[in-house]
C-alpha positions in Angstrom: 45.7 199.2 -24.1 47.4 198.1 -27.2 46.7 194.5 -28.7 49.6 192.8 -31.0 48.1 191.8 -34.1 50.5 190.1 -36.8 51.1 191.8 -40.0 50.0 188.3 -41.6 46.8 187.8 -39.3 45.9 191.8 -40.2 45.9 190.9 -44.2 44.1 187.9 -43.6 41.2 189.2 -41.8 41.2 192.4 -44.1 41.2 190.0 -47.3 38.0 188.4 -46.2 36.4 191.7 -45.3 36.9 192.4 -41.7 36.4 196.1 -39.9 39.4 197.2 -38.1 37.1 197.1 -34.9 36.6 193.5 -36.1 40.1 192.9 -35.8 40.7 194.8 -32.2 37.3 192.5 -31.5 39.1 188.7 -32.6 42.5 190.1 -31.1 40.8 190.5 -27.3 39.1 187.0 -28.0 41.7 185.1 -28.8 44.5 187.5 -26.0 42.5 185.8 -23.3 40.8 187.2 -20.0 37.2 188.0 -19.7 36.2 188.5 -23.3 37.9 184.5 -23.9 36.1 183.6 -20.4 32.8 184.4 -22.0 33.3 181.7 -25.2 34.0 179.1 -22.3 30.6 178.9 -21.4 30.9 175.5 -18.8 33.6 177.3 -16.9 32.3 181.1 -16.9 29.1 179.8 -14.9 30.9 177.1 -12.9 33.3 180.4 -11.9 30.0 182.3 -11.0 29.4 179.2 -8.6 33.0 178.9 -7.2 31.1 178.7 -3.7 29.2 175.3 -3.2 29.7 174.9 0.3 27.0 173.2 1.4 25.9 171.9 -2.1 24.5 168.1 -2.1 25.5 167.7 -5.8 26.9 169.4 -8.4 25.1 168.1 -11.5 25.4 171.2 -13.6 28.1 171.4 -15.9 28.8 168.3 -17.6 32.2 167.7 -15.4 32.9 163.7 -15.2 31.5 162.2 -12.0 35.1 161.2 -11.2 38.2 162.9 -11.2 41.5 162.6 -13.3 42.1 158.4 -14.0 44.5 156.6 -11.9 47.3 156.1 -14.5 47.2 160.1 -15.7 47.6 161.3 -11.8 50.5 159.2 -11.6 52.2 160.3 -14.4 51.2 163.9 -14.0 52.4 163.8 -10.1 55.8 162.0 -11.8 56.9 165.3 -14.1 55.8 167.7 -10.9 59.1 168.2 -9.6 59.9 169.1 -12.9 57.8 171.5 -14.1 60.7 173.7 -13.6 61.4 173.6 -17.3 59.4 174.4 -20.4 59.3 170.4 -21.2 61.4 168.6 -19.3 61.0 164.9 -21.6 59.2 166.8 -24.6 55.8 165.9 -22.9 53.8 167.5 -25.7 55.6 166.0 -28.5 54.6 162.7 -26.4 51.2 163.5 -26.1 50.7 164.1 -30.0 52.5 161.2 -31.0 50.1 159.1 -28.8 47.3 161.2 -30.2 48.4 160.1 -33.7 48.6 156.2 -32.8 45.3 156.2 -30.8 43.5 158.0 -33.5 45.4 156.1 -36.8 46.2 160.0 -38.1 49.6 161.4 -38.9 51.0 163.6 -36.3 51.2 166.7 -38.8 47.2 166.7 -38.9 47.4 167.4 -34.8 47.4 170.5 -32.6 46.6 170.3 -28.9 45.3 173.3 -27.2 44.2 174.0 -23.3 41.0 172.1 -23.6 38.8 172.7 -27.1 36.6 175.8 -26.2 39.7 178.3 -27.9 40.3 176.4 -31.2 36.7 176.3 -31.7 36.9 180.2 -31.1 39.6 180.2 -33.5 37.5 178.1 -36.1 35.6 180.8 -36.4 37.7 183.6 -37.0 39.6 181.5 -39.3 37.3 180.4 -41.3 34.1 183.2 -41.5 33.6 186.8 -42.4 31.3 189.3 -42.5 29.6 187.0 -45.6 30.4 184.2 -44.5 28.2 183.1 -41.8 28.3 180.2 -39.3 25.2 177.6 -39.0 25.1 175.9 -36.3 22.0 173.8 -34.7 20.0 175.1 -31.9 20.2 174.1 -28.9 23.6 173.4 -28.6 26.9 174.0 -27.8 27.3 177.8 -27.4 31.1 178.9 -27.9 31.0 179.1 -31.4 27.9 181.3 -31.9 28.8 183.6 -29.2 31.9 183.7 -30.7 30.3 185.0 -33.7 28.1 187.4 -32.5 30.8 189.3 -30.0 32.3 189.7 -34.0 29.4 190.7 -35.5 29.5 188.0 -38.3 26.2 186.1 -39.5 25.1 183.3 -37.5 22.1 180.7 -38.3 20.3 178.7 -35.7 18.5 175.8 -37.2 16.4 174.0 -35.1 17.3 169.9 -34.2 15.3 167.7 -36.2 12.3 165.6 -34.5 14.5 162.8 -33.2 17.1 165.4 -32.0 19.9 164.9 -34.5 21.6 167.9 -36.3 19.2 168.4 -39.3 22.2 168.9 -42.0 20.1 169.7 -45.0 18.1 172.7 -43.1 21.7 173.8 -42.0 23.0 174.2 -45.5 19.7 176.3 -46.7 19.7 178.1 -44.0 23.4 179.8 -45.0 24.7 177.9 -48.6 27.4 180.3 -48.8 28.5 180.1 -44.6 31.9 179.7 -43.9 31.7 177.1 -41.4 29.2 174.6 -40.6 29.3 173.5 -36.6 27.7 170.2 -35.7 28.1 168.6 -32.0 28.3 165.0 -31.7 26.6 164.1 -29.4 24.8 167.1 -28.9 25.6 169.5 -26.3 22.6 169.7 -24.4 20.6 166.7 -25.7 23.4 164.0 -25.8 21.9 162.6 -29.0 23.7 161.9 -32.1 24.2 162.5 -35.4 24.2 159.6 -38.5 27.8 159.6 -39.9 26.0 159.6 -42.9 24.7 163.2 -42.5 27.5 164.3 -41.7 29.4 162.8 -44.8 26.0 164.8 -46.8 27.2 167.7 -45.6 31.0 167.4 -45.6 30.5 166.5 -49.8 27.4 169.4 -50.2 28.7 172.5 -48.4 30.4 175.4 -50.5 34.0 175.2 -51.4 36.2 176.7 -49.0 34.1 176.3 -46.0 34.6 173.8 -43.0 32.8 171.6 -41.5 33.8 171.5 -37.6 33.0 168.5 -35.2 32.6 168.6 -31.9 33.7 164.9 -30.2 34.2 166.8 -26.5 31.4 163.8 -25.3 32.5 160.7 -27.9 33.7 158.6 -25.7 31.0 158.1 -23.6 28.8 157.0 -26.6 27.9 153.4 -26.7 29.3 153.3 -30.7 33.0 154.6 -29.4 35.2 153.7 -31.2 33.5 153.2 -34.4 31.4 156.2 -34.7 34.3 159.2 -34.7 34.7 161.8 -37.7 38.4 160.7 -37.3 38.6 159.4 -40.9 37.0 162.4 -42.4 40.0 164.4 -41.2 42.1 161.7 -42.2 41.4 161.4 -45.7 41.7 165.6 -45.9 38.2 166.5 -46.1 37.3 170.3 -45.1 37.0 169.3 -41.7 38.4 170.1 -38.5 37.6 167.4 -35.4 37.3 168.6 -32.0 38.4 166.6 -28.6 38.9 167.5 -25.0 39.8 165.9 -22.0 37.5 167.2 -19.9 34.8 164.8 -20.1 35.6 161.1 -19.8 39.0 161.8 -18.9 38.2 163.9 -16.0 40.6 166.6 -16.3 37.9 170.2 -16.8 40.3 171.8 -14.4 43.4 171.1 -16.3 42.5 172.0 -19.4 43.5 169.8 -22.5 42.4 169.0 -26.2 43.1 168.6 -29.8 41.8 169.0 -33.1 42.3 166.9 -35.7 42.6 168.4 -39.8 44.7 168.9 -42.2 48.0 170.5 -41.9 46.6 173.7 -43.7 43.6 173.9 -42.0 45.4 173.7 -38.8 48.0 176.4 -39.7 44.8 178.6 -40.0 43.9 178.4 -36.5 47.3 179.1 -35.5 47.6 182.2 -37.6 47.7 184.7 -34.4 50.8 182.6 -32.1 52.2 179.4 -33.4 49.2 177.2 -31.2 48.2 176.2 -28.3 50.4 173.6 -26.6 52.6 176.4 -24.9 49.4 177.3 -22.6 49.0 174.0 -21.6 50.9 172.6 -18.4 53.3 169.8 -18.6 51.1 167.8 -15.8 48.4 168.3 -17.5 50.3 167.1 -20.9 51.2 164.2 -18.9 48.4 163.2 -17.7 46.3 163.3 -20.6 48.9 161.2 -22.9 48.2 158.7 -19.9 44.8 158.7 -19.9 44.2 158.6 -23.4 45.6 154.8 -23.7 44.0 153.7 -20.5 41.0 151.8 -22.2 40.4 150.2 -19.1 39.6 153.1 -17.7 37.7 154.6 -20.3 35.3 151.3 -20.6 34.6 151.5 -16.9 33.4 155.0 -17.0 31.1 154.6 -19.7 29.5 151.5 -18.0 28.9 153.3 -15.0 28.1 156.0 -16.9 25.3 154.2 -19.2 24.1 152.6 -15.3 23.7 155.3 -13.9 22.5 158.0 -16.9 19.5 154.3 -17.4 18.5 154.8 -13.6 17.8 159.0 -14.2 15.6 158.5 -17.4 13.8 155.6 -15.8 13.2 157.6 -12.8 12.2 160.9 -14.9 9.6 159.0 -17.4 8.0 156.9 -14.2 6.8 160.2 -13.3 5.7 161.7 -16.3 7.9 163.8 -17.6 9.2 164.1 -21.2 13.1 163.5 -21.5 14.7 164.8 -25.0 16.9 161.7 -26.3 17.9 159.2 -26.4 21.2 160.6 -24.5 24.6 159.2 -25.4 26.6 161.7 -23.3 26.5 162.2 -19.7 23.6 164.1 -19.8 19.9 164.1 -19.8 17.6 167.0 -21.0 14.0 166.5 -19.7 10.6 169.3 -19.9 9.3 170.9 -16.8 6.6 171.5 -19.6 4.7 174.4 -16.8 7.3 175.1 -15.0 10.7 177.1 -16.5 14.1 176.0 -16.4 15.5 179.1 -14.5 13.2 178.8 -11.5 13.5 175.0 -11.2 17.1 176.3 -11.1 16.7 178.0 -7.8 14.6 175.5 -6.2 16.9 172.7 -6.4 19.6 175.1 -5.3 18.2 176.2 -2.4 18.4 172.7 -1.2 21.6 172.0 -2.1 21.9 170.7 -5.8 23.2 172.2 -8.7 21.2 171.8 -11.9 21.9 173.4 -15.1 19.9 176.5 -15.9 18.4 179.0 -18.4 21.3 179.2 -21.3 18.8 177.9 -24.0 16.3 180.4 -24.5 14.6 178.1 -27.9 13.8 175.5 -24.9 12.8 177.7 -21.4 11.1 174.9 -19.8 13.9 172.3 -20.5 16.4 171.5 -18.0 19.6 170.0 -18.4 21.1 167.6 -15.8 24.9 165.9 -15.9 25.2 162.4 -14.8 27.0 162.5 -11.3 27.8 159.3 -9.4 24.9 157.4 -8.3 25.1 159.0 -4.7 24.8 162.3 -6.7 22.1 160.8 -8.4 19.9 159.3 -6.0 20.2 163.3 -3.9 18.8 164.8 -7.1 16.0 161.8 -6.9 15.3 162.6 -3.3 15.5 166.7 -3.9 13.4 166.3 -7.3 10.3 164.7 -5.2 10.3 166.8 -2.4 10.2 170.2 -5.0 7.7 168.2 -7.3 5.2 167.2 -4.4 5.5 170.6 -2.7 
């Protein structure tokens, strides 16, 4: 099998000290198919569970408890018919032009790619090497570290501070000379957030030339949105790259849309291997997204029923004992089986019909992560939870 890798890519990765196997290693990540599917870790294990017939709820994988909003289907199903062409009415250049206006960022500091889990691949071929390292918390969000490892580059796992936030200062000790610093906000499991200001400590204290990459995917279901985003931090052309994607809030997982946020440069690094993203993406999808992303309507209503109904689980989880890691700001909750593990609490609620999350943090193995369904969804895993509890 032969991989095309671009003269300019080749010296790039060879300048910062990359093994030819290295190289055949970023070119099969980044080419797609299974070795991409891996870094996508939400949809590789939904994929394993393609077959739910006969599941109660699927609370498992952080998907939105409602599907695609009103005004995106309508102007997805509206460009349908024409998907014939490439871009019949330059739907992309739509989508980053109302990117740029939601966001108060110029349009050149926007790329939008088939949801966020390849740019943040991309982040980190771009920006480490074999000495330079990512740090990145633990537990959380995966595609970045796995990314590292199938590359064989150094990767630090710092452990979340005692109220769950990113702890920024152990980050930089653990690597001062990484290459890119990953911080998820909120957290991916935990939901919890990080201060702006710690993140502004370690956007001004990291090494020159690194980045700082933040992860937004679950923003907009914080109670701070608008007013708590890194937005500005690309804005003002720190070294940072923001992450977004459509399939949380939005309710488009299947469809597969996001953006980062960064300065032109910065951008132009991800882009080193093809030009970007926005070919890969459909022009439904492009539609519907540039939709959705103005429909504030929509987006309130979510996170109140959201907040409703994420209030009900953590009531229901601490009026029978149990420990659950937050506060959550995403839709989300993390909670300790503390005798029990999180794989075979797994199976149980599976065998009768709900989907919980399972095992993919080994630092926490009796910690289970649930998503926040509808309250129908909700109430099954309530009823489910007490009959496996009292067994």
């Amino acid at each position: 099998m032969t991989i095309a890798i671009s003269q300019e890519a080749k010296d790039d990765l060879s300048a910062r000290g990359f093994s030819r196997r290295q190289m055949m290693r970023a070119a099969l990540m980044l080419g797609g198919g299974a070795a991409a599917l891996a870094l996508h870790p939400e949809r590789a294990l939904a994929q394993q569970d393609e077959d739910d017939s006969g599941m109660k709820a699927r609370i498992d994988s952080n998907e939105c408890f409602a599907g695609p909003m009103a005004s995106g289907q309508a102007a997805g199903t509206s460009v349908f018919s024409r998907s014939n062409r490439y871009s019949p009415g330059g739907e992309f250049d739509r989508l980053i032009k109302t990117i740029s206006q939601v966001e108060n960022i110029p349009a050149d500091h926007i790329v939008i790619w088939p949801g966020s889990n390849e740019a943040l691949a991309r982040s980190v071929v771009a920006f480490c090497s074999p000495t330079k390292g990512l740090v990145q918390a633990n537990p959380s969000y995966e595609t970045c570290v796995q990314a590292a490892q199938f590359l064989g580059l150094p990767v630090k796992m710092v452990s979340l501070k005692a109220d769950y936030s990113h702890d920024v200062k152990a980050m930089l000790a653990a690597n001062p000379n990484a290459g890119l610093y990953y911080v998820v906000n909120p957290n991916n499991p935990t939901g919890t957030m990080t201060s702006m200001a710690d993140m502004e400590w370690l956007v001004d204290h990291k090494p020159a030339g690194a980045i700082v990459v933040i992860d937004e995917a679950y923003i907009h279901w914080s109670s701070g949105y608008p007013n708590n985003t890194a937005t500005h931090l690309a804005r003002s052309g720190k070294d940072v790259l923001v992450m977004r994607t459509f399939s949380k809030i939005f309710g488009m997982a299947g469809l597969r849309v996001g953006y980062t946020m960064g300065r032109p440069e910065l951008l132009a690094k991800l882009s080193l291997w093809d030009g970007g993203g926005s070919g890969q993406i459909a022009v439904p999808s492009t539609a519907c997204a540039t939709a959705s992303l103005t429909d504030v309507a929509s987006i309130a209503s979510r996170r109140k029923t959201l907040h409703e109904n994420r209030a009900m689980t953590v009531d229901f989880l601490k009026k029978r004992g149990f420990k659950v890691i937050g506060p959550s700001e995403a839709n989300m909750v993390m909670f300790d089986w503390k005798n029990k593990t999180a794989k075979e609490m797994q199976a149980a609620f599976r065998a009768k019909g709900v989907m919980i999350a399972g095992p993919r943090w080994p630092v926490w193995p009796t910690v289970s992560r649930i998503s926040i369904g509808t309250r129908e969804d909700m109430e099954t895993f309530f009823a489910t939870f007490d009959k496996i509890v009292s067994a």
